[in-house]
C-alpha positions as YAML, in Angstrom:
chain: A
units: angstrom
residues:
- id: 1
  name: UNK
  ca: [56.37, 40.24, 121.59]
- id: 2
  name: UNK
  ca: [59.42, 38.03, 121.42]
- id: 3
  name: UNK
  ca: [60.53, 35.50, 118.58]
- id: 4
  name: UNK
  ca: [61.32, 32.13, 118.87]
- id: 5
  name: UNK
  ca: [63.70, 30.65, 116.70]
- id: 6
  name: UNK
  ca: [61.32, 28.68, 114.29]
- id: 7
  name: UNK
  ca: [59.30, 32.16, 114.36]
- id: 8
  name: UNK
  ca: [62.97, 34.23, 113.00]
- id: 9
  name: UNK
  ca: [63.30, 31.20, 110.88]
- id: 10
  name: UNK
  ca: [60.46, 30.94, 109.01]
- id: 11
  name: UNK
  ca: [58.73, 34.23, 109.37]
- id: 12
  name: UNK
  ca: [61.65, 36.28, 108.78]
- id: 13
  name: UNK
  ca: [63.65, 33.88, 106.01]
- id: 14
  name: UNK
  ca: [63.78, 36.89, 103.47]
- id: 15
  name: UNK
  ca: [64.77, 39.14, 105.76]
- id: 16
  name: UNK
  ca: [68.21, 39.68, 107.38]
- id: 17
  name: UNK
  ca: [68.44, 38.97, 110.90]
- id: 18
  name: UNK
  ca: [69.17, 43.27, 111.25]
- id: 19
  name: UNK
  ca: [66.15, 43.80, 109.46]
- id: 20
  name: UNK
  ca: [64.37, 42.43, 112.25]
- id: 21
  name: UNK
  ca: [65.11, 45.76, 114.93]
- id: 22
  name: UNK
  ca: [63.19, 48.24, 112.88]
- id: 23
  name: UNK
  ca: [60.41, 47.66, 114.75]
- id: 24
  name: UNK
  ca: [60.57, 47.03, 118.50]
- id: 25
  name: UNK
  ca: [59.28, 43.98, 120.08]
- id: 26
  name: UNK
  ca: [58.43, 44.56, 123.60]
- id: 27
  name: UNK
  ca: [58.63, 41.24, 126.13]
- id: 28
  name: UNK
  ca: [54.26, 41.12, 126.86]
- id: 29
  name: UNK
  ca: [53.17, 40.37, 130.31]
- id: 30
  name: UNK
  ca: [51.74, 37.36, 129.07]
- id: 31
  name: UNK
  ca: [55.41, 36.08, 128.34]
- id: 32
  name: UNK
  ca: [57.21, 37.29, 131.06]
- id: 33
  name: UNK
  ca: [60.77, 38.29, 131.95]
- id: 34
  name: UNK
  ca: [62.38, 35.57, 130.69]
- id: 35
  name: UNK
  ca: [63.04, 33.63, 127.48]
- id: 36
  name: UNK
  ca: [61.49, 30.08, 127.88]
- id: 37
  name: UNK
  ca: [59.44, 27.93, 125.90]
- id: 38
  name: UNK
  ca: [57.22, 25.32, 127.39]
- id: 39
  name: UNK
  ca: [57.77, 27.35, 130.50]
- id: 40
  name: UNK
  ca: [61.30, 26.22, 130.71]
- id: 41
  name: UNK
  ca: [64.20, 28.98, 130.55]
- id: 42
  name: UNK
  ca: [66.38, 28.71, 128.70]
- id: 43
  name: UNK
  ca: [65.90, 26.10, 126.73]
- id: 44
  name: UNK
  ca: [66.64, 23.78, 129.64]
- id: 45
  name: UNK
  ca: [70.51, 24.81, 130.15]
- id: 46
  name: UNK
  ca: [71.78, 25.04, 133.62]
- id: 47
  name: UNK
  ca: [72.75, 28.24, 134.06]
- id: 48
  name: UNK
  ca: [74.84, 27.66, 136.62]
- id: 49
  name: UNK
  ca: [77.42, 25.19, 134.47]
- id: 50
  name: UNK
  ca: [78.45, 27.94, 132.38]
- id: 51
  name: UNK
  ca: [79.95, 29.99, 135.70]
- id: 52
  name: UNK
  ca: [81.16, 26.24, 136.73]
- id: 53
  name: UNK
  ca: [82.08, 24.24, 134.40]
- id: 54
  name: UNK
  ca: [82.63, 27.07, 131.39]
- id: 55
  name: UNK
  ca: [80.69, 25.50, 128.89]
- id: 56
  name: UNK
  ca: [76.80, 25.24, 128.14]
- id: 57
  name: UNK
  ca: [75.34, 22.44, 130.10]
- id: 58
  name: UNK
  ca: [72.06, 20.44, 129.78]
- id: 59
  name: UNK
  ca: [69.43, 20.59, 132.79]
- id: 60
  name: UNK
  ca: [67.60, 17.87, 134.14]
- id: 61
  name: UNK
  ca: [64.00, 17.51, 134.04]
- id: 62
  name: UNK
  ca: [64.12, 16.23, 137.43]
- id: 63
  name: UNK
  ca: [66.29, 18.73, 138.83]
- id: 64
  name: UNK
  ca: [64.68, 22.06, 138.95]
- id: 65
  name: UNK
  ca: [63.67, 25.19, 140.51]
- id: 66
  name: UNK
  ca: [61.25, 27.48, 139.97]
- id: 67
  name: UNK
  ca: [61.84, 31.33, 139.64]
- id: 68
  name: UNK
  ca: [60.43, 34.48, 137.72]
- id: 69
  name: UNK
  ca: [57.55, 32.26, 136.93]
- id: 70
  name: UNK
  ca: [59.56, 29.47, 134.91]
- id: 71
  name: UNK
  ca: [61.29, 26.63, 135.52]
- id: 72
  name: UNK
  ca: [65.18, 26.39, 135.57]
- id: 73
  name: UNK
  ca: [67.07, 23.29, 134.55]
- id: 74
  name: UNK
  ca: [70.31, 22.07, 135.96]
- id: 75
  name: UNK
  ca: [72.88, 19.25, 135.58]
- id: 76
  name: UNK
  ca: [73.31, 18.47, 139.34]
- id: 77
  name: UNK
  ca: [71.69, 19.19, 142.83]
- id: 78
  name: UNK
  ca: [74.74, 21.16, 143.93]
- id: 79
  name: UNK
  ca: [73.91, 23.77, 140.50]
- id: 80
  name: UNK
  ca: [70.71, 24.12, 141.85]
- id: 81
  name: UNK
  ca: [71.21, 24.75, 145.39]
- id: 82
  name: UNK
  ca: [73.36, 27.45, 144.34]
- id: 83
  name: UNK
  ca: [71.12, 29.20, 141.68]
- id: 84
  name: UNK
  ca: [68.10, 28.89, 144.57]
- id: 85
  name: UNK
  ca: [70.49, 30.36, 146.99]
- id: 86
  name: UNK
  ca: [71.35, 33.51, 144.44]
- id: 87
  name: UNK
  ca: [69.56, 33.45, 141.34]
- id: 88
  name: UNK
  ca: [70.81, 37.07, 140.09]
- id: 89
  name: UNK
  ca: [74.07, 36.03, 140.06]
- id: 90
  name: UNK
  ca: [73.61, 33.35, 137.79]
- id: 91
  name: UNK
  ca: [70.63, 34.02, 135.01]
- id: 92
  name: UNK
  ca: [70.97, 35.57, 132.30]
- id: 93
  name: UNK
  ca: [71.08, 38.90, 131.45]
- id: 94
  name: UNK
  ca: [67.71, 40.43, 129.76]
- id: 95
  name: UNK
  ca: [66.30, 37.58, 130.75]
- id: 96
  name: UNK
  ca: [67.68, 35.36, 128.65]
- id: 97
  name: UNK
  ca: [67.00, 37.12, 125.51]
- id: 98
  name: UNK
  ca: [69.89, 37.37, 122.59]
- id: 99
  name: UNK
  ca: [72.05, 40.38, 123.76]
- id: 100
  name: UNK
  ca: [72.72, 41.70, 120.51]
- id: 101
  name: UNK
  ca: [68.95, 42.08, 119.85]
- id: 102
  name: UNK
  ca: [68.59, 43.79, 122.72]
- id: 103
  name: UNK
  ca: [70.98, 45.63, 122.58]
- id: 104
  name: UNK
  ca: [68.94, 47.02, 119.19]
- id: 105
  name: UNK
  ca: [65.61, 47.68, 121.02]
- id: 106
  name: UNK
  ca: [64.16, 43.77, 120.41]
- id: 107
  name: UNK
  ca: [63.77, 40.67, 122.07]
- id: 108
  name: UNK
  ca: [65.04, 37.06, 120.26]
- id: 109
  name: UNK
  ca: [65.34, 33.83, 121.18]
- id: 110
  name: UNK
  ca: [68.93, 32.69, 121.94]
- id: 111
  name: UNK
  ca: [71.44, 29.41, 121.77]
- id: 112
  name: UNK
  ca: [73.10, 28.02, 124.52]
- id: 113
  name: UNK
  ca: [76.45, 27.91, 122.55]
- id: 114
  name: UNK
  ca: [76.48, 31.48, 122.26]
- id: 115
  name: UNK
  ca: [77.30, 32.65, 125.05]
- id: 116
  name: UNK
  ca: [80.08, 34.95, 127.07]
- id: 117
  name: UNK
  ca: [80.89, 36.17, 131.01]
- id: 118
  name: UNK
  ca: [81.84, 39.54, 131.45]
- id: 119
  name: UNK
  ca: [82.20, 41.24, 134.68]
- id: 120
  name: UNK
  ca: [80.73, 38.46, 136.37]
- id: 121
  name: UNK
  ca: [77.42, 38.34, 133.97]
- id: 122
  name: UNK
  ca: [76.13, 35.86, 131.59]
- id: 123
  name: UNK
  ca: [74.87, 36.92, 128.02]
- id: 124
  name: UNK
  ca: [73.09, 34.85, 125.49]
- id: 125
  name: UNK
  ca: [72.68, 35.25, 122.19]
- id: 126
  name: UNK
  ca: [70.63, 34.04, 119.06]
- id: 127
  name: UNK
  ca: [73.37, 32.47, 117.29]
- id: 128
  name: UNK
  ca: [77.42, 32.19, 116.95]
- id: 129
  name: UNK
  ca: [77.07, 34.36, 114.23]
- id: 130
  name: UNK
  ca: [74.99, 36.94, 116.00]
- id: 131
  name: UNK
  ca: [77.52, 36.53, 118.54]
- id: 132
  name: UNK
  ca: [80.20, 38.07, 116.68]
- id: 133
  name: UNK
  ca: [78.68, 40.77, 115.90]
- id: 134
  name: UNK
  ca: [77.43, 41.73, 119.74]
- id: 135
  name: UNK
  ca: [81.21, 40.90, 120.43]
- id: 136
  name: UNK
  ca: [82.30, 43.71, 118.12]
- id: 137
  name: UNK
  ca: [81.60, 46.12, 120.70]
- id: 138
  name: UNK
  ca: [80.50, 44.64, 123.74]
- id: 139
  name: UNK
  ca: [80.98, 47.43, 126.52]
- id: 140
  name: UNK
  ca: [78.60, 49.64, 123.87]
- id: 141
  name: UNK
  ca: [76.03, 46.67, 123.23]
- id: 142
  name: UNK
  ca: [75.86, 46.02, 127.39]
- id: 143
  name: UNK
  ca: [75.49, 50.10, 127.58]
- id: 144
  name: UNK
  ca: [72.91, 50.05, 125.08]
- id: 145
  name: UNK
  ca: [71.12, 46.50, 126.18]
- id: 146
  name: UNK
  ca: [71.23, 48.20, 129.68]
- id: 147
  name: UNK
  ca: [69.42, 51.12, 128.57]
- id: 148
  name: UNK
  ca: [66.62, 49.50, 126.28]
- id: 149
  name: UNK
  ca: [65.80, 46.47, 128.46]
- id: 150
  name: UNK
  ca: [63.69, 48.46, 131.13]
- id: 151
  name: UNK
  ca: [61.32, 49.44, 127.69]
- id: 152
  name: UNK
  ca: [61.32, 46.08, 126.40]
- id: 153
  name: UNK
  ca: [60.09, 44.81, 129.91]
- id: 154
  name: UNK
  ca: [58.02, 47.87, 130.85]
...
């Protein structure tokens, strides 16, 4: 099980955000693979413009192309073309999901503005804030992400 934002929010406003990985949320089959809501990754950001154009981008509604059973989002036909052509290259690691919680043994929704390439990869995460503190150590959150994502997808 994976929260959304309003869920985090709401359901966990008397708790810090840390308090959240004592327990491990796994990603259901019912879910998928990848953060969306409405069926839309990422909530709608082109994945493509942050490789391109180094900032978080807006999709489309009309341009789109389906893959891991949702629908990605992008600014312009030449975005999409490429993401169809390679889509590994330009989604998101685990899926989408906020690195840092990951990178704790959960799943959480993330924020296009939080976001970072390194080695080539894409990370999200839940917040700026959240951010931060994944940036603190990123090698040992990507070692650590790397290692708990196959449970939290398995």
């Amino acid at each position: 099980m994976s929260f959304t934002r309003r869920q985090v929010l709401l359901g966990g406003a008397a708790l810090p955000i840390a308090a959240l990985a004592i327990s491990s949320h796994r990603v259901g089959a019912g879910e998928g693979n990848i953060y969306s809501e409405a069926g839309v990754a990422v909530d709608g950001s082109d994945v493509v413009a942050y490789f391109t154009d180094g900032a978080p981008t807006k999709g489309r509604s009309d341009i789109t192309h389906d893959w891991m059973g949702v629908t990605w989002r992008f600014a312009n036909e030449e975005n999409r073309i490429a993401f169809a052509a390679d889509p590994a290259t330009y989604a998101p690691q685990y899926g989408g999901f906020c690195a840092y919680a990951v990178s704790k043994g959960y799943t959480a929704s993330t924020v296009p503005e939080a976001w970072k390439i390194v080695d080539g990869k894409l990370y999200l995460n839940y917040s700026r804030r959240i951010q931060r503190k994944w940036e603190r150590d990123v090698a040992g959150n990507i070692a650590a992400g790397d290692a708990n994502w196959p449970t939290l997808v398995g």
